[in-house]
N, C-alpha and C positions, 0 to 999 in steps of 0.2 A: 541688417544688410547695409554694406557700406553707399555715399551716396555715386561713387565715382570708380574705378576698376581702371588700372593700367595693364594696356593690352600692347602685347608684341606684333606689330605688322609686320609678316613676312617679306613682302613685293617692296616695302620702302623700304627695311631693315631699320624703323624707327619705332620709339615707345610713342603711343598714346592713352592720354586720359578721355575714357566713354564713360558717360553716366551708365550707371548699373543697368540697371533696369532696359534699357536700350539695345547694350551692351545682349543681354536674356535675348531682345526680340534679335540681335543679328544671328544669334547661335541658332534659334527657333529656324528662320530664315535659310541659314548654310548648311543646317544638318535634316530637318524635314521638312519632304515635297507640301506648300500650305494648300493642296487641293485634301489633305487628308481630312479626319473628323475633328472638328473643336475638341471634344475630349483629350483627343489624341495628342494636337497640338498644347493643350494648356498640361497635359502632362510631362510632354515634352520641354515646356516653360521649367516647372518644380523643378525637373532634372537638371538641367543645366545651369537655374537658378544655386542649384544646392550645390553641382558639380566647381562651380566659381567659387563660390565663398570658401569651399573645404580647400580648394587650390589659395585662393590667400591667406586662410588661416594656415596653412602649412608654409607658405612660404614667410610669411613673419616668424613662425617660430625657426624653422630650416635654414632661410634664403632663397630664393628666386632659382629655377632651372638653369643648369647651364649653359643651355643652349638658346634663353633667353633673361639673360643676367639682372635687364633692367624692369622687368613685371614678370607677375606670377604667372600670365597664362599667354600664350600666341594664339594667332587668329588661325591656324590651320589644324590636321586632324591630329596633331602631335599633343593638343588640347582637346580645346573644341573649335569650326569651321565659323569663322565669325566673318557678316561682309555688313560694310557700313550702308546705309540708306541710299548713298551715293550709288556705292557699286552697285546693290540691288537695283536699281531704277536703268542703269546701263546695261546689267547682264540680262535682267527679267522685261524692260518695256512698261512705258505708264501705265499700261492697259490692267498689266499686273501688280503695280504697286496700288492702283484704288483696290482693288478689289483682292489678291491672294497677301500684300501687303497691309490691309487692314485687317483681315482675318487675324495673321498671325499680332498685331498688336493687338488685337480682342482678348487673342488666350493670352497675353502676358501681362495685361493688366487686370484679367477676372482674377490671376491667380498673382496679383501684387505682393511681394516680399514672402509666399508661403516658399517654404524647404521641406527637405524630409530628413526625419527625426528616427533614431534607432535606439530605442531605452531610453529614452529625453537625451543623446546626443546626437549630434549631428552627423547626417551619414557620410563618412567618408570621399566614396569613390560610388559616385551615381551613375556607372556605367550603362552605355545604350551602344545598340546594332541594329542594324538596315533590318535583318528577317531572321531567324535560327533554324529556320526547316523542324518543327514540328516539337522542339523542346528546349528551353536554353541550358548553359553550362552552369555548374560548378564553379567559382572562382578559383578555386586551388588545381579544378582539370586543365584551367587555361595559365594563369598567371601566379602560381606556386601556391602566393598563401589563400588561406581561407577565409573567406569574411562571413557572417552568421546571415547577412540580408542578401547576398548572391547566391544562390542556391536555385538548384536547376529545377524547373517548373514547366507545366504544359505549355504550349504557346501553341493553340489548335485552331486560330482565326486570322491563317496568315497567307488565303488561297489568292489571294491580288498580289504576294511579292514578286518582284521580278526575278529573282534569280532561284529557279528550280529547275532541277533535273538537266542545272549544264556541263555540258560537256566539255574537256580539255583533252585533244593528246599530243603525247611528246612521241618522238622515235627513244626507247631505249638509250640509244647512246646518250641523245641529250638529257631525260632524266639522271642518266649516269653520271655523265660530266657537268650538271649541275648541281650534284648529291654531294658529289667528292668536292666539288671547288669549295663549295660553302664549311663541310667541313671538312679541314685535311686531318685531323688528328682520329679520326675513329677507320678503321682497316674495314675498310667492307667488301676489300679483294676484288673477284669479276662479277659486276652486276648482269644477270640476266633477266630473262622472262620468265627461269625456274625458280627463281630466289627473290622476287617482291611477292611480300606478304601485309595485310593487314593485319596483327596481330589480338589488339584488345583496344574497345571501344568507350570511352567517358558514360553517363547514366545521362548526358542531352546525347547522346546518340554518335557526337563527332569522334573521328579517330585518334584514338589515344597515343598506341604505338604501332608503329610499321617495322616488318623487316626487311632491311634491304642486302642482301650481299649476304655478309657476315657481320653488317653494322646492324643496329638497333636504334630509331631514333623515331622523335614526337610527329603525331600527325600535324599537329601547327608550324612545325619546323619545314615539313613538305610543303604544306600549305604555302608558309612564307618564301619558299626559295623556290616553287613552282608555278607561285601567281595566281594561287587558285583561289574564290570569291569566299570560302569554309572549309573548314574542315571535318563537314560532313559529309566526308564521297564514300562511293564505293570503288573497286578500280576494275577494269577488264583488259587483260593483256593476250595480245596476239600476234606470233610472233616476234616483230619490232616492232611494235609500238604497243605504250601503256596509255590508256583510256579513261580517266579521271571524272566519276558524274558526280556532280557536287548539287546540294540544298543549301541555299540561306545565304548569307553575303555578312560577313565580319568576326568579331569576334566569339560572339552568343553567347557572354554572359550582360545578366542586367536585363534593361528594358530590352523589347525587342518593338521595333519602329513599326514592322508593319502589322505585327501582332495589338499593338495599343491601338491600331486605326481600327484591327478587326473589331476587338472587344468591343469599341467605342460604336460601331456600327451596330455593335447587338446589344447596344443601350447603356453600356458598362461608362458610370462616369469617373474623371479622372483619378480621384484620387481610389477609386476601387481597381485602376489599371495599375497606378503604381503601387498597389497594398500586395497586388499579385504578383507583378515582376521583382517588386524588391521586398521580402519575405519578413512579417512583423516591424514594419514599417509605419510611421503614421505622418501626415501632412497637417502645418499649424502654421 
């Protein structure tokens, strides 16, 4: 583990040098609430500890993102949500930095320089999500290819997430003319209330593919161009308007946030949180 990480800040549009390990406790900080369970959060440590290091080992061999030329990672969710000690003490209140601010540097220094390991290499892409609503994804059902440690798995300890059973609806027309804008090359002719369909569902349960019109396209594509928190809905349409109930909030593949606070609740320690979410896995 290197001693230092150069980080893209988005708000100054400047590089800075964070020591590592710091660097671990900001992401701990900007990506999970530290009222959750120690487990959880030193899980949460390894993951993003490992998610860094695979990001600059790729960018030595690649180069740096493009969209952040001069370091391998930025500090928002286009990486990972990094805030400095500063900002945290500004957004969160002293009250919070003795006490949810020490926690989280508890779990990232119990679990000092450990990564997670796949066949004695290092894992790649240590992806994590807020909730999955009751089972995570496939990597290849979300983001094409396949990776051996993303692999869709119970996640049954996840009854405190916040986003369940929400609801979205559009009128019709606007799902319409947000279908078509996004894509104009596929013909999906007049969309009605007769012609959206769900078609076929991933094995975590989110929507794989929808029919719309005469077009055919991804439930993550809806997702993304609908604003919805997963792409685990079901839909109900009436008349004008379609009815969007969604479970879980992100992506769902990898860790899933609120599922590691469940386990961790039911005694499960971290590295047995991450041996579950990321499939043959080990921490060293």
């Amino acid at each position: 583990v290197p001693d230092t990480i150069k980080v893209y800040r988005t708000e100054t549009k400047k590089t800075e040098s964070i020591k590592f390990e710091d660097y671990v406790k900001g992401v701990v900080a900007g990506e999970m609430p530290s009222s959750f369970h120690q487990e959880a959060l030193k899980a949460q440590s390894v993951a993003a500890r490992t998610y860094s290091l695979a990001r600059i080992i790729k960018a030595e061999e690649n180069g740096n993102p493009t969209s952040h030329p001069n370091a391998p990672l930025c500090d928002s969710t286009h990486c990972q949500v990094y805030r400095s000690k500063n900002e945290l003490k500004e957004l969160k209140g002293s009250s919070w930095m003795k006490d949810g601010w020490e926690k989280i540097c508890d779990a990232v220094d119990a679990t000092k320089g450990e990564l997670l390991y796949y066949k004695g290499e290092l894992v790649q892409q240590a992806l994590f999500h807020s909730s999955s609503g009751g089972r995570t994804e496939n990597s290849e059902d979300v983001f094409t290819t396949a990776v051996p440690y993303l692999v869709s798995v119970d996640s049954p300890y996840e009854s405190e997430a916040t986003h369940q059973n929400e609801k979205n609806s559009f009128s019709i027309n606007e799902f319409s003319n947000k279908i078509k804008a996004k894509y104009p090359n596929i013909s999906f002719g007049d969309i009605n209330a007769s012609n959206i369909k769900i078609i076929s569902r991933s094995s975590g349960k989110h929507v794989e593919k929808m029919k719309i019109g005469d077009g055919i396209i991804e439930g993550r594509s809806v997702r993304e161009v609908m604003g919805l928190p997963s792409a685990n809905f079901t839909i109900s349409i009436s008349k004008n308007t379609i009815t969007f109930t969604s479970t879980g909030s992100g992506h769902g593949v990898g860790m899933s946030q609120y599922g590691a606070d469940g386990m961790a609740k039911k005694g499960y320690g971290y590295k047995e949180i991450l041996s579950h979410y990321y499939k043959g896995t080990e921490v060293y």
